[in-house]
TINU-297573 format. One record per residue (C-alpha): residue in three letters; chain; x, y, z. Coordinates in nm, 2 decimals, m for minus. Layout:
% residues N
+------+------+--------+--------+--------+
: code : unit :     c1 :     c2 :     c3 :
+------+------+--------+--------+--------+
:  ALA :    A :      X :      Y :      Z :
...
+------+------+--------+--------+--------+
END
This chain:
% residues 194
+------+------+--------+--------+--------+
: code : unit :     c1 :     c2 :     c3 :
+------+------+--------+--------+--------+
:  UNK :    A :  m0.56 :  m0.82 :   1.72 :
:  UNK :    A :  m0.33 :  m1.03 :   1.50 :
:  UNK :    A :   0.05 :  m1.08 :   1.59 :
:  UNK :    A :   0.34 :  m1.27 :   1.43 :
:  UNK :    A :   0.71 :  m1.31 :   1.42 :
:  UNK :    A :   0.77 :  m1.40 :   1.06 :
:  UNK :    A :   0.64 :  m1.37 :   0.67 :
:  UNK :    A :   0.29 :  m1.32 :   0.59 :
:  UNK :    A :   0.06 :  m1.20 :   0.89 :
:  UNK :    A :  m0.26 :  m1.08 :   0.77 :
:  UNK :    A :  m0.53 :  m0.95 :   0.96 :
:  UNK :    A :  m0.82 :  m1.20 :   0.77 :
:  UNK :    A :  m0.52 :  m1.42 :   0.58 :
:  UNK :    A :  m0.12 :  m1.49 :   0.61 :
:  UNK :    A :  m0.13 :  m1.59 :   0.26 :
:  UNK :    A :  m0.42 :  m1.56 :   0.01 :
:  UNK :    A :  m0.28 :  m1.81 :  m0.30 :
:  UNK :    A :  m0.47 :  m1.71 :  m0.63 :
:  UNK :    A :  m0.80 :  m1.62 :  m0.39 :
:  UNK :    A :  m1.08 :  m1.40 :  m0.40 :
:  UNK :    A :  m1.13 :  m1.23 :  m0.12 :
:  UNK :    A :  m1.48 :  m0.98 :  m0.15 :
:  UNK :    A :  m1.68 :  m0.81 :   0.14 :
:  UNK :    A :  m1.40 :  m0.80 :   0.35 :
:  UNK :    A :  m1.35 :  m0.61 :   0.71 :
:  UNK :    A :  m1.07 :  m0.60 :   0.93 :
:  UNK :    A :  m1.03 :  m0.38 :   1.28 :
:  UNK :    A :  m0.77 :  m0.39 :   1.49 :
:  UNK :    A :  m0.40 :  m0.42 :   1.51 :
:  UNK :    A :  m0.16 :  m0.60 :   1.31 :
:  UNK :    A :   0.18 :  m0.66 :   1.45 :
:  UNK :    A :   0.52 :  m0.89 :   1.32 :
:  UNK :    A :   0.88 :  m0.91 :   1.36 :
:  UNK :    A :   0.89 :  m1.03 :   1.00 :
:  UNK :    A :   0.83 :  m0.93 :   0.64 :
:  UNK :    A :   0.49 :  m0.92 :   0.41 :
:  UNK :    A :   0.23 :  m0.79 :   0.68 :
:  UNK :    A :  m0.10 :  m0.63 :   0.59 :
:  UNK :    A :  m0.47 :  m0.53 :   0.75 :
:  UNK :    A :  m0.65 :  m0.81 :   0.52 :
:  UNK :    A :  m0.35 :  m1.03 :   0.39 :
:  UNK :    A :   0.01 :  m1.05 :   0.41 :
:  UNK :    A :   0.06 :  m1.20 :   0.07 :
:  UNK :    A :  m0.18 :  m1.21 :  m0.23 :
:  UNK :    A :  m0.07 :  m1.41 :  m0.52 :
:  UNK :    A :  m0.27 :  m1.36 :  m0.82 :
:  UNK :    A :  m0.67 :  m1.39 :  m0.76 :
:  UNK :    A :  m0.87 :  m1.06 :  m0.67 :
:  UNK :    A :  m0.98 :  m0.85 :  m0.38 :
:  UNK :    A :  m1.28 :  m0.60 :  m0.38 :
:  UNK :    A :  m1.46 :  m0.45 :  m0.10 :
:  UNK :    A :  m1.25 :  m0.43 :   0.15 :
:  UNK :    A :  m1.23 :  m0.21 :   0.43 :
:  UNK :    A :  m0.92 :  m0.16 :   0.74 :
:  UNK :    A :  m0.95 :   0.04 :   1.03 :
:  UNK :    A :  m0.69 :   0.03 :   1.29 :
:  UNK :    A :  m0.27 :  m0.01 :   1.23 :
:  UNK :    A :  m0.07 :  m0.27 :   1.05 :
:  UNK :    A :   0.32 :  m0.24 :   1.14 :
:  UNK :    A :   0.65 :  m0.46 :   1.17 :
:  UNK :    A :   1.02 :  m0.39 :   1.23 :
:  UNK :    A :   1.07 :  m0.54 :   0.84 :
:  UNK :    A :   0.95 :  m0.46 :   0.51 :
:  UNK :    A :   0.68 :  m0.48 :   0.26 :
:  UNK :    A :   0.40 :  m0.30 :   0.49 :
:  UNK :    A :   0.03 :  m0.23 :   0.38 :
:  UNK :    A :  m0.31 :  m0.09 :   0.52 :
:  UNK :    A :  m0.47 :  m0.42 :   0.34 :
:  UNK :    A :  m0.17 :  m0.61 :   0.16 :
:  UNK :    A :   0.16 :  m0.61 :   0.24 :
:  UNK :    A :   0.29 :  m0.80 :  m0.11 :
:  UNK :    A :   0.08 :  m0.86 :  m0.40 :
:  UNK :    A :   0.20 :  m1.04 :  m0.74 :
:  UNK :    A :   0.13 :  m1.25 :  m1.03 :
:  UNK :    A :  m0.14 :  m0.98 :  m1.17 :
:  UNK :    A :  m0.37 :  m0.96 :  m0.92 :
:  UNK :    A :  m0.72 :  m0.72 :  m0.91 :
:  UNK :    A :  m0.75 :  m0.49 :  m0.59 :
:  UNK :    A :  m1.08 :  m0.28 :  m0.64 :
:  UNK :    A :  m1.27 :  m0.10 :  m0.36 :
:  UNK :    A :  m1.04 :  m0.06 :  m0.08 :
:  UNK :    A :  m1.13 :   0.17 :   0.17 :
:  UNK :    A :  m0.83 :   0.19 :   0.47 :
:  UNK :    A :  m0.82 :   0.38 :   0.80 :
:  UNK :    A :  m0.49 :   0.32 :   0.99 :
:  UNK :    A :  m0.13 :   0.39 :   1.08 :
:  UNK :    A :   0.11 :   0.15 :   0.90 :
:  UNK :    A :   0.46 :   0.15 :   1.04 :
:  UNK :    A :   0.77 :   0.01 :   0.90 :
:  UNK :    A :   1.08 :   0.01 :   1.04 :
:  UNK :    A :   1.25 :  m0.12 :   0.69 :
:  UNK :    A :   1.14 :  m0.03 :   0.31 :
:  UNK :    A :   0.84 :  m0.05 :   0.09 :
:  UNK :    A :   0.54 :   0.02 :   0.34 :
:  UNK :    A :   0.20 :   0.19 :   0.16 :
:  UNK :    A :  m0.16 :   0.27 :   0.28 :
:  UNK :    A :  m0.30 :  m0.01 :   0.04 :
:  UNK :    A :   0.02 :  m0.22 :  m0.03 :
:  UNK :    A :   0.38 :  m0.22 :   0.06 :
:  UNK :    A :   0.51 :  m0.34 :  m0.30 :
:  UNK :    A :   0.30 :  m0.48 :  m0.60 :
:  UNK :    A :   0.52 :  m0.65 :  m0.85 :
:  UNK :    A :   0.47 :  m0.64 :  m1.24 :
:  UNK :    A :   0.07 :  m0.66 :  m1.38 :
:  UNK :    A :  m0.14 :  m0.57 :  m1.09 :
:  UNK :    A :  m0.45 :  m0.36 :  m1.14 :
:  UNK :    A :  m0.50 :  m0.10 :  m0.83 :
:  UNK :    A :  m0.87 :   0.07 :  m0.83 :
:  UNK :    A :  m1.12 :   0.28 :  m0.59 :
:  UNK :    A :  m0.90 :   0.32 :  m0.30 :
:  UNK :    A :  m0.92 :   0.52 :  m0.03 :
:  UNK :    A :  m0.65 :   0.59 :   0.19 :
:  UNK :    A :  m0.68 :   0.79 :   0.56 :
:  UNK :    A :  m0.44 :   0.76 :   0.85 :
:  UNK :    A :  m0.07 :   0.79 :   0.85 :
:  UNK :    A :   0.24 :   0.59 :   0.62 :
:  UNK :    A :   0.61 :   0.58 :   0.74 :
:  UNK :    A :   0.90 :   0.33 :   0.71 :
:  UNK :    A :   1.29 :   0.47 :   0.59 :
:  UNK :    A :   1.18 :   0.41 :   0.19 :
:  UNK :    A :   1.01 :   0.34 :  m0.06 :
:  UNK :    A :   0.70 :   0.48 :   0.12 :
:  UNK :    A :   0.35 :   0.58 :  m0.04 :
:  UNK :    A :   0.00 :   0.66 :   0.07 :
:  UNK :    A :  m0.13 :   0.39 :  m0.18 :
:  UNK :    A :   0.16 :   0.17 :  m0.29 :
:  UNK :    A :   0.55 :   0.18 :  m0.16 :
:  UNK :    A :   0.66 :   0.04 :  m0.48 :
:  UNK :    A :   0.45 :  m0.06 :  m0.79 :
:  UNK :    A :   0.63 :  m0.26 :  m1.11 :
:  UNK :    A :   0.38 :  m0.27 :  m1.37 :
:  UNK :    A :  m0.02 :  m0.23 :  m1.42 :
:  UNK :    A :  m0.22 :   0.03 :  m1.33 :
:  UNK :    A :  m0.38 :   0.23 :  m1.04 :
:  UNK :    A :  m0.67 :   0.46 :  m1.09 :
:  UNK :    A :  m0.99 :   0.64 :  m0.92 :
:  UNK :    A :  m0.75 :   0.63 :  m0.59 :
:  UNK :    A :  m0.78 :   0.91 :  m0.32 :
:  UNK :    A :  m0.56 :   0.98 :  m0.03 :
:  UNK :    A :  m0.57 :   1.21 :   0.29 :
:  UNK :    A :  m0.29 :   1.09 :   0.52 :
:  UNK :    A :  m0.01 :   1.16 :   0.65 :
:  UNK :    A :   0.31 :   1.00 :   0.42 :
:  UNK :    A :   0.71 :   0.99 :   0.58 :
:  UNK :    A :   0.99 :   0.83 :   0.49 :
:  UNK :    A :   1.35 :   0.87 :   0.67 :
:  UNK :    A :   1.52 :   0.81 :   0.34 :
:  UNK :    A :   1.45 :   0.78 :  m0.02 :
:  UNK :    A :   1.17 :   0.70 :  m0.29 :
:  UNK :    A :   0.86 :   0.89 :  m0.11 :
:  UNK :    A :   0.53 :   0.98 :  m0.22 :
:  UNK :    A :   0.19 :   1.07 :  m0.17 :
:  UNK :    A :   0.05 :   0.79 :  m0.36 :
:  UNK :    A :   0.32 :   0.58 :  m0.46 :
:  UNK :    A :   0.70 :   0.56 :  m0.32 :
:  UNK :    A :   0.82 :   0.42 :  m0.69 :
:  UNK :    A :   0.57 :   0.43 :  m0.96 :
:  UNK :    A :   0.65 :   0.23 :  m1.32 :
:  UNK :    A :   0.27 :   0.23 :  m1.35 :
:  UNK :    A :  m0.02 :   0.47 :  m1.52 :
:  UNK :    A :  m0.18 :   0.69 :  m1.28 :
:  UNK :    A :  m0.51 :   0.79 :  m1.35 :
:  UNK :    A :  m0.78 :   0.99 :  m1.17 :
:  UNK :    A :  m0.60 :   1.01 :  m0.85 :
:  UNK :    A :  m0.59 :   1.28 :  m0.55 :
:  UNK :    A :  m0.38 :   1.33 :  m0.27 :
:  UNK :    A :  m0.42 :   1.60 :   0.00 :
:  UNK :    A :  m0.22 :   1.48 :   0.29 :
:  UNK :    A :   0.19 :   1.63 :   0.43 :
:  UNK :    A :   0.45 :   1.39 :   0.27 :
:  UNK :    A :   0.82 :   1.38 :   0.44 :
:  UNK :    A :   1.11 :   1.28 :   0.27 :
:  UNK :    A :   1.46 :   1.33 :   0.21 :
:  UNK :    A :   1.54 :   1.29 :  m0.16 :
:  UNK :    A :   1.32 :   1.13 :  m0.43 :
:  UNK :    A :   0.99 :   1.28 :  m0.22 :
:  UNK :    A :   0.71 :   1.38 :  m0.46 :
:  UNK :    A :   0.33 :   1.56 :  m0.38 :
:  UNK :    A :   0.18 :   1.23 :  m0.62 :
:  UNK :    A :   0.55 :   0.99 :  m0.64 :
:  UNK :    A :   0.88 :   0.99 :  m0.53 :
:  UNK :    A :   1.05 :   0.87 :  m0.87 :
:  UNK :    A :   0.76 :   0.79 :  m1.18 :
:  UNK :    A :   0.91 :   0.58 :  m1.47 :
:  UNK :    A :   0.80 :   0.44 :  m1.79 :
:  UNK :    A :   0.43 :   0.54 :  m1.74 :
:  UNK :    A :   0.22 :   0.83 :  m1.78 :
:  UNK :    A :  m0.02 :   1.02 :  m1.53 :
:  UNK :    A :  m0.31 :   1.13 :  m1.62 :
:  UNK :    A :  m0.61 :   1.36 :  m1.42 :
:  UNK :    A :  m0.37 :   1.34 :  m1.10 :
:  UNK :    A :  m0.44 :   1.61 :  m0.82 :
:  UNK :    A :  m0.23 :   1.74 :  m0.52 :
:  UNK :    A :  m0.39 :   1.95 :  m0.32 :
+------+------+--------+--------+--------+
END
């Protein structure tokens, strides 16, 4: 098990700086106090990650909460996730793959089991996503949110969805959506609730 009490706690890295990380496993728990936590990296700035695989839980009392990365930006390529796990936020932007993805990142072949909650911005891939894309995604878990901005796959989507499936109960107050709380700016395409 990995523990912390600040930013970026990872269960392989804290902070993966324009990395790439392929072939990766992580089991076990991942625990902070603190911001940007996630079962293979806490923060991943630019670079790639493929092949990875999460069993176990990944959860803090702040924000920005993922099965494998808790903040990605600066564009960077996440193919071929596979993630079994509880992730628990107390705060905002928690998701079965990543808590938040800024603007240009490219989300592909994930798959999501387990359970997502925090208050918002909560989804069973992605809590929130700026810009880029995420495609050829399932999910079958369990997605809540005490406020605002839920979803099965993403909390707050301003990306294109494409051949993506969701199966799992999503909780919500307002905002709450079978596929995304709130979608902006972007189209979906060959998505399935079911």
């Amino acid at each position: 098990d990995v523990s912390g009490k600040d930013l970026y706690v990872g269960g392989v890295v804290g902070y993966a700086g324009s990395s790439t990380l392929s072939d990766v496993k992580y089991s076990g728990n991942v625990t902070s106090t603190g911001e940007q936590v996630g079962g293979i990296a806490g923060r991943s700035y630019g670079g790639s990650l493929s092949a990875i695989d999460v069993k176990g839980g990944v959860s803090s009392d702040a924000g920005y909460i993922g099965g494998a990365v808790g903040y990605m930006s600066n564009g960077v390529t996440l193919t071929g996730a596979n993630v079994d796990a509880e992730v628990v936020s107390k705060a905002t932007r928690a998701g079965g793959v990543v808590g938040y993805a800024t603007s240009g990142n490219t989300i592909a072949s994930a798959n999501v089991k387990g359970s997502v909650s925090g208050t918002e911005r909560i989804g069973g891939i992605a809590g929130e996503i700026g810009s880029g894309t995420l495609s050829k995604s399932v999910v079958d878990a369990e997605v809540t949110g005490t406020l605002d901005y839920v979803g099965g796959i993403v909390g707050i989507s301003n990306v294109t969805l494409s051949d993506v499936e969701t199966g799992g109960k999503v909780h919500g107050r307002r905002y709450v959506g079978g596929v995304a709380g709130q979608q902006s700016k972007a189209d979906m395409t060959n998505v399935v609730n079911k």
